[in-house]
Residue, then its C-alpha position, 0 to 999 in steps of 0.5 A: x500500500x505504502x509504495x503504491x501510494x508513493x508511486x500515485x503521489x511521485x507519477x500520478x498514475x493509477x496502474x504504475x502497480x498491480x491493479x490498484x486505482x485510486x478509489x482502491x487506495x482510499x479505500x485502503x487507506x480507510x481500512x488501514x487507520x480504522x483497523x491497524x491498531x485494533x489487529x495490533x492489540x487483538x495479536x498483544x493480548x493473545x502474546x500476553x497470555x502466553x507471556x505469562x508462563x515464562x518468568x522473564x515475560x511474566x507481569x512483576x506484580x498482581x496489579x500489573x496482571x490486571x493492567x495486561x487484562x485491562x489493555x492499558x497498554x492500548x492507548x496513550x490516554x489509558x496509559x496516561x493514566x497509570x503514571x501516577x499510580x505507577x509512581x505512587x505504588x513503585x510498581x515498575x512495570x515488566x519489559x511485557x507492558x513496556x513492549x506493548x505500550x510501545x508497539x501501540x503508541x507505534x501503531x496510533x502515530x502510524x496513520x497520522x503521520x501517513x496522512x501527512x506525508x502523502x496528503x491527499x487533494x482535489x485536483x483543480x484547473x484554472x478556467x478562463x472566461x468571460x463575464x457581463x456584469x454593471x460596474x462603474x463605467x468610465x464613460x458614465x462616471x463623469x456624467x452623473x448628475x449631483x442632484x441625483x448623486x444626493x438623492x441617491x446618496x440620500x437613499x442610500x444612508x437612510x436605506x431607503x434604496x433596495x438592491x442597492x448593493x455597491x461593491x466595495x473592495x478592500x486591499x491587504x496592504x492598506x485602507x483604500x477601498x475600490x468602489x465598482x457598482x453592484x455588478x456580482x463577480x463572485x468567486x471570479x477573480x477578475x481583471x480589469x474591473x472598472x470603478x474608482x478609488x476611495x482613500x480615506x484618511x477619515x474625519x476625526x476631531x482636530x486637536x493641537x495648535x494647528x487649529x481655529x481659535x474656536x467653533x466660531x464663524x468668523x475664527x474658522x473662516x479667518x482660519x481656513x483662508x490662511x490654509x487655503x481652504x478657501x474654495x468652499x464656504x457654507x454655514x448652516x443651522x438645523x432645527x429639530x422637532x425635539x428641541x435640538x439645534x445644530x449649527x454648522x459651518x466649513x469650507x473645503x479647497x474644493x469647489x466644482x461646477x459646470x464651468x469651474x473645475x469641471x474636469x476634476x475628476x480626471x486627476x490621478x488623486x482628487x482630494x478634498x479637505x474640510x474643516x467643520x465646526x459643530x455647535x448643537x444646543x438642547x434647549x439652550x443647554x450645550x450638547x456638543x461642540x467641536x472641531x472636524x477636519x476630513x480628508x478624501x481623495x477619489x481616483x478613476x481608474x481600473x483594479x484587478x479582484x482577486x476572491x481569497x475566499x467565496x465572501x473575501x475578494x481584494x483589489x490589486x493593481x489599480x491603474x488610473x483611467x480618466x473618465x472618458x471624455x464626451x460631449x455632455x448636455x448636463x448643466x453641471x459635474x458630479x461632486x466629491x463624495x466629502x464635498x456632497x456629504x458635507x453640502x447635503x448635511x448643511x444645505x438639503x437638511x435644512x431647507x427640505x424639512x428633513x432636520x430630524x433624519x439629518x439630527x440622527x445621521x450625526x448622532x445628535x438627534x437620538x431622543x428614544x426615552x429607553x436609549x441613554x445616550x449623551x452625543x460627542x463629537x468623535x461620534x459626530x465625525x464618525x458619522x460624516x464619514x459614514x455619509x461621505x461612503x454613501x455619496x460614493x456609493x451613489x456615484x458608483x451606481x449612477x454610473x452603472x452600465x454592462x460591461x465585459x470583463x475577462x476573468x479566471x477561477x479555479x474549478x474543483x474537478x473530481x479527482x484526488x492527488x497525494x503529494x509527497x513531504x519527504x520529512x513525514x515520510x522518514x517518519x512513517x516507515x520508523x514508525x512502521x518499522x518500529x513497529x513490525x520489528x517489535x511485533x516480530x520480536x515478540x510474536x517470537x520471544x512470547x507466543x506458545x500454546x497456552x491455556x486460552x485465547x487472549x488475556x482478558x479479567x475473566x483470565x486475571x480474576x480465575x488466577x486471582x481466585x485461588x489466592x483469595x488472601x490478596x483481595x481480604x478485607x477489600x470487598x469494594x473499590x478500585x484497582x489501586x486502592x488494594x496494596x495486596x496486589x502488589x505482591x509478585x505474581x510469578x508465573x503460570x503453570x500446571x499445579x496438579x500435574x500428577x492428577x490426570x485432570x490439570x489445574x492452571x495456577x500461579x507459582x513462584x517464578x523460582x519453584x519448579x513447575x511443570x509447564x503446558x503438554x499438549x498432549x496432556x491437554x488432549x487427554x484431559x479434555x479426552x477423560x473429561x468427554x468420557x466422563x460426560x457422556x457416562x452421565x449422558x448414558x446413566x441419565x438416559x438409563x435412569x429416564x427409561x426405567x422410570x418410563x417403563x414403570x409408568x407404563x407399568x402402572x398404567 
């Protein structure tokens, strides 16, 4: 079997040897780890009883009798379980037990390291392919129309939008994240995709000396225009129904319409910036305030998905692509993902009634009597943030259209191929070899006609009942709580040989005994065959004469 699977694993072929295919050899290979250590121990056990007549394979003491009869040699775990007994007691074990224990442990690692060293796999084939699938087109990108990149933006954060499922790709090596519509790819590795990328250095509360004096207006206009954030100011203050007010005010270095900046999104890395100062009351008593600076950057282009797993795909290699040019009859250009979130909050919010569902976007507004929640700014930027990834999502599927891609996957066939790993090998055949040189030295150092089949606890307690003083005063309890069992045992032997019916027992291993005749066997089991079928015969004598006086009678 083992060179057989070793010629599967080195040539993959299935006739190489005798007649063997592979279905065969996992059959085998089943059959060998279910059953070599059970055969194992059914040989031991019947080498333990013959061991017991020879002094030097004997156990040294009743107790270990019983661990033979046990087959506490069988496994690790029963095994294991002996060493403190063993060290309490100072019971040393006969060279018998130890040889069992381990031609067994030989026997368990066997299939293990078998496994291991020619591992078993499905064969699988690359298949190339292709797929029409709606991503983010790059004729569409540039076209998208702001009021609808809001209001789909919108949707999207309230989720309101159903089956708006955009796909977001991650990438191992860093935060960015690829957008390309809710085209399903997958399990498809995919090359080339189209879409755009969203790096995000996020929107955090600013802290340090390179900040605005203070959340006011005028402290933070005065501020942005010496850093240059200046192409964009807007200010802003909500209302809510429960009592909140928002007031809200930033500028951005970006700024872009129909005729300004129009072609912004062809930039290989178009970023935006924003500071925010946040001021909300309730009731007149201060709620939360604070700075926010967030940083966004989007770039069209194409990336590669790799699937490490059928619901974990990555992005690689991205290439940047400019939004293809064409003419277009819109009044304007779409917006930054940071720009529209930060607009839509200080601007839509307000003047379309929608204040309390903005109030909650920004985790101001929780008013649930059973919620205890006290807002802060960290959750404030938070939330920004969330809103800037929907507006991307918007921008992604507004520009959804079918598009080709080519891609590749691995497809399982149904075929199993070992390999080889040389360094489990080696340790298989020692352990194989171990094992057959032991079963072989003891199949010849032990086994002799013997007076049963195997040593089991009927065996161990029919000795055991001609020395009835080793269990006195112990009617109950275990094995190692009776210390009369300590005492030597010998060996086994023919104690009546001068009856014509013998008597197995156990002697001292320096008395005299007289050990096993077959032939004297034979004639026991003779003269006990005639016995019975003299009680047989009388019996049926005895039952015809008391038929013959019934007849009698009658």
């Amino acid at each position: 079997m083992i060179a057989l699977l070793d010629h599967l694993a080195t040539t993959g072929e299935e006739n190489g040897i005798l007649v063997f295919d592979r279905q065969s050899l996992s059959v085998m290979l089943v059959i060998f780890a279910q059953a070599h250590l059970p055969i194992t121990a059914m040989h031991l056990s019947r080498l333990a009883i013959s061991a017991l007549h020879d002094p030097r394979t004997a156990p040294r003491s009743w107790t270990e009798l019983f661990w033979l009869a046990d087959r506490n040699w069988q496994n690790p775990v029963s095994l294991g379980l002996l060493v403190m007994p063993m060290v309490k007691s100072r019971v040393l074990p006969s060279p018998t037990f130890a040889i069992f224990s381990l031609t067994c442990l030989l026997a368990t690692i066997t299939p293990i390291t078998m496994s291991r060293a020619w591992p078993a796999q499905s064969e699988s084939m690359t298949v190339n392919g292709t797929i029409t699938a709606n991503c983010s087109s790059l004729d569409k990108l540039g076209q998208v129309d702001p009021k609808s990149q809001l209001s789909v933006g919108v949707a999207l954060c309230t989720g309101q939008t159903e089956g708006a499922d955009i796909q977001a790709y991650y990438n191992e090596n860093s935060d960015d994240e690829f957008f390309s519509g809710s085209g399903s790819v997958y399990g498809l590795n995919v090359t080339s995709i189209p879409g755009f990328l969203l790096r995000n250095q996020g929107c955090f509360p600013m802290k340090g000396a390179s900040r605005p004096a203070s959340n006011s207006d005028d402290d933070l206009k005065r501020w942005c225009d010496g850093t240059g954030l200046n192409e964009t100011w807007h200010s802003s203050t909500l209302n809510g129904s429960n009592g909140i007010v928002l007031h809200m005010s930033w500028c951005s270095n970006f700024y872009a319409n129909a005729s300004y900046n129009a072609r912004w999104m062809s930039e290989p890395n178009a970023s935006a910036t924003a500071a925010i100062a946040v001021t909300a009351t309730n009731g007149g008593s201060p709620l939360v305030s604070g700075l926010i600076r967030c940083d966004l950057s989007i770039s069209s282009g194409t990336a590669d998905v790799v699937y490490q797993s059928f619901y974990d795909a990555a992005f690689r290699k991205f290439q940047h692509h400019p939004p293809t040019d064409a003419a277009s009859v819109q009044s304007d250009v779409p917006y930054h993902p940071l720009y529209a979130a930060l607009y839509y909050i200080t601007q839509l919010g307000g003047n379309n009634g929608s204040a309390d569902t903005t109030l909650n976007q920004l985790n101001i507004g929780i008013d649930d009597e059973d919620y205890d929640y006290t807002p802060n700014i960290d959750d404030v930027a938070s939330a920004i943030d969330s809103v800037a990834y929907c507006m991307a999502g918007s921008l992604a599927s507004l520009s959804e259209a079918p598009v080709h891609l080519n891609y590749t996957m691995l497809e399982s066939l149904d075929i199993v191929q070992w390999r080889r790993k040389p360094r489990y090998i080696v340790a298989t055949l020692i352990s194989i070899a171990g094992w057959f040189l032991l079963l072989v030295y003891s199949t010849v150092k032990m086994y002799r006609p013997t007076f049963g089949g195997s040593l089991n606890s009927y065996v161990a307690a029919r000795l055991l009942a001609d020395s009835p003083e080793l269990v006195e005063g112990h009617c109950c309890g275990e094995l190692k709580s009776n210390p009369k069992l300590h005492a030597p045992f010998g060996c086994v032997a023919d104690v009546r040989a001068d009856e014509p019916v013998g008597h197995i027992g156990v002697v001292a291993s320096k008395e005299p005994r007289c050990a096993l005749d077959r032939k004297r066997r034979e004639y026991s089991l003779t003269i006990l065959q005639i016995t019975t079928q003299g009680l047989i015969i009388k019996h049926f004598h005895n039952v015809s004469a008391l038929l013959s006086g019934m007849r009698a009678a009658i």
